[in-house]
N, C-alpha and C positions, 0 to 999 in steps of 0.2 A: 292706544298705547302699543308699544311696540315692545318684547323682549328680546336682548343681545344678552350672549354665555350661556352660564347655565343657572337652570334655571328647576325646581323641582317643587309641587304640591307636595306638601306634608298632612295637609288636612284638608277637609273638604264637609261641608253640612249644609243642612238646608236652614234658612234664617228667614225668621218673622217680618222682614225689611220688606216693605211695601214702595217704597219712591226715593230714587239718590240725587239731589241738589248737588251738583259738579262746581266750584266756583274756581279759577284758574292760577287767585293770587294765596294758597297756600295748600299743604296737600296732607293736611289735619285731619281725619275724620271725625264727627260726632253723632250721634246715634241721640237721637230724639223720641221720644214717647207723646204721642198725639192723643187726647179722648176727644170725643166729641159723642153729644147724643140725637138717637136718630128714633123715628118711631116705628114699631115692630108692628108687622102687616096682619099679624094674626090678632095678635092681643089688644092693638092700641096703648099699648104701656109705652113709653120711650125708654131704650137698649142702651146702655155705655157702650163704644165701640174704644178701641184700643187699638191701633198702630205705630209700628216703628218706623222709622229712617233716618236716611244716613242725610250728613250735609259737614261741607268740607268749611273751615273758619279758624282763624285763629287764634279762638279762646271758647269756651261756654259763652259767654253771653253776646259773641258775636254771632254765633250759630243759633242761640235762640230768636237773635233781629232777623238773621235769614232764613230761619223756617217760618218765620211770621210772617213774612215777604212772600216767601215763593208759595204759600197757602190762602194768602189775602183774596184769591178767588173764588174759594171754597163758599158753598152755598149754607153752610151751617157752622156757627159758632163753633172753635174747639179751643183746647186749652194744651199745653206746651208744660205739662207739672216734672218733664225730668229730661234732663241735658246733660248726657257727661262723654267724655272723650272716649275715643275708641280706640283698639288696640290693633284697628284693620292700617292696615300700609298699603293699599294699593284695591281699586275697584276698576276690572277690567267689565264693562257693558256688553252687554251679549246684542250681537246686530245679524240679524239672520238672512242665513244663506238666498241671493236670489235663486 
């Protein structure tokens, strides 16, 4: 992405967002809540894990088809229990300096 004019951060934080799914045909954002259970190396109990991310679609429940998608190779069963839109307008990818 490129910025022309002006142009000014008003805010700035650190966020729980683990993975952003870019899709080209709309520039929606939706924040997704992932669990999945994994087993904890100390105890042998299995852990609830909990992540977020972002994925770009043109409603909730298309953005839930495509975080279904883009995780379909995940090696452990997870679940998709909360989808709602987000109030982000714009995710610039950080691509580091060579």
């Amino acid at each position: 992405s490129q910025i022309r004019g002006d142009f000014q951060v008003t805010h700035m934080s650190k966020s729980p967002i683990v993975d952003v799914f870019f899709y080209e045909d709309t520039d929606v954002w939706h924040k997704c809540k992932i669990t999945y259970l994994i087993a904890d190396g100390e105890s042998g109990r299995e852990k609830k894990v909990t992540q977020f991310m972002l994925v770009t679609a043109n409603g909730v429940e298309q953005a839930h088809q495509r975080i279904q998608e883009s995780l379909s190779n995940m090696l452990v069963s997870f679940r998709v229990p909360d989808v709602v839109e987000s109030p982000i307008v714009e995710v610039f990818p950080y691509e580091k300096e060579s």
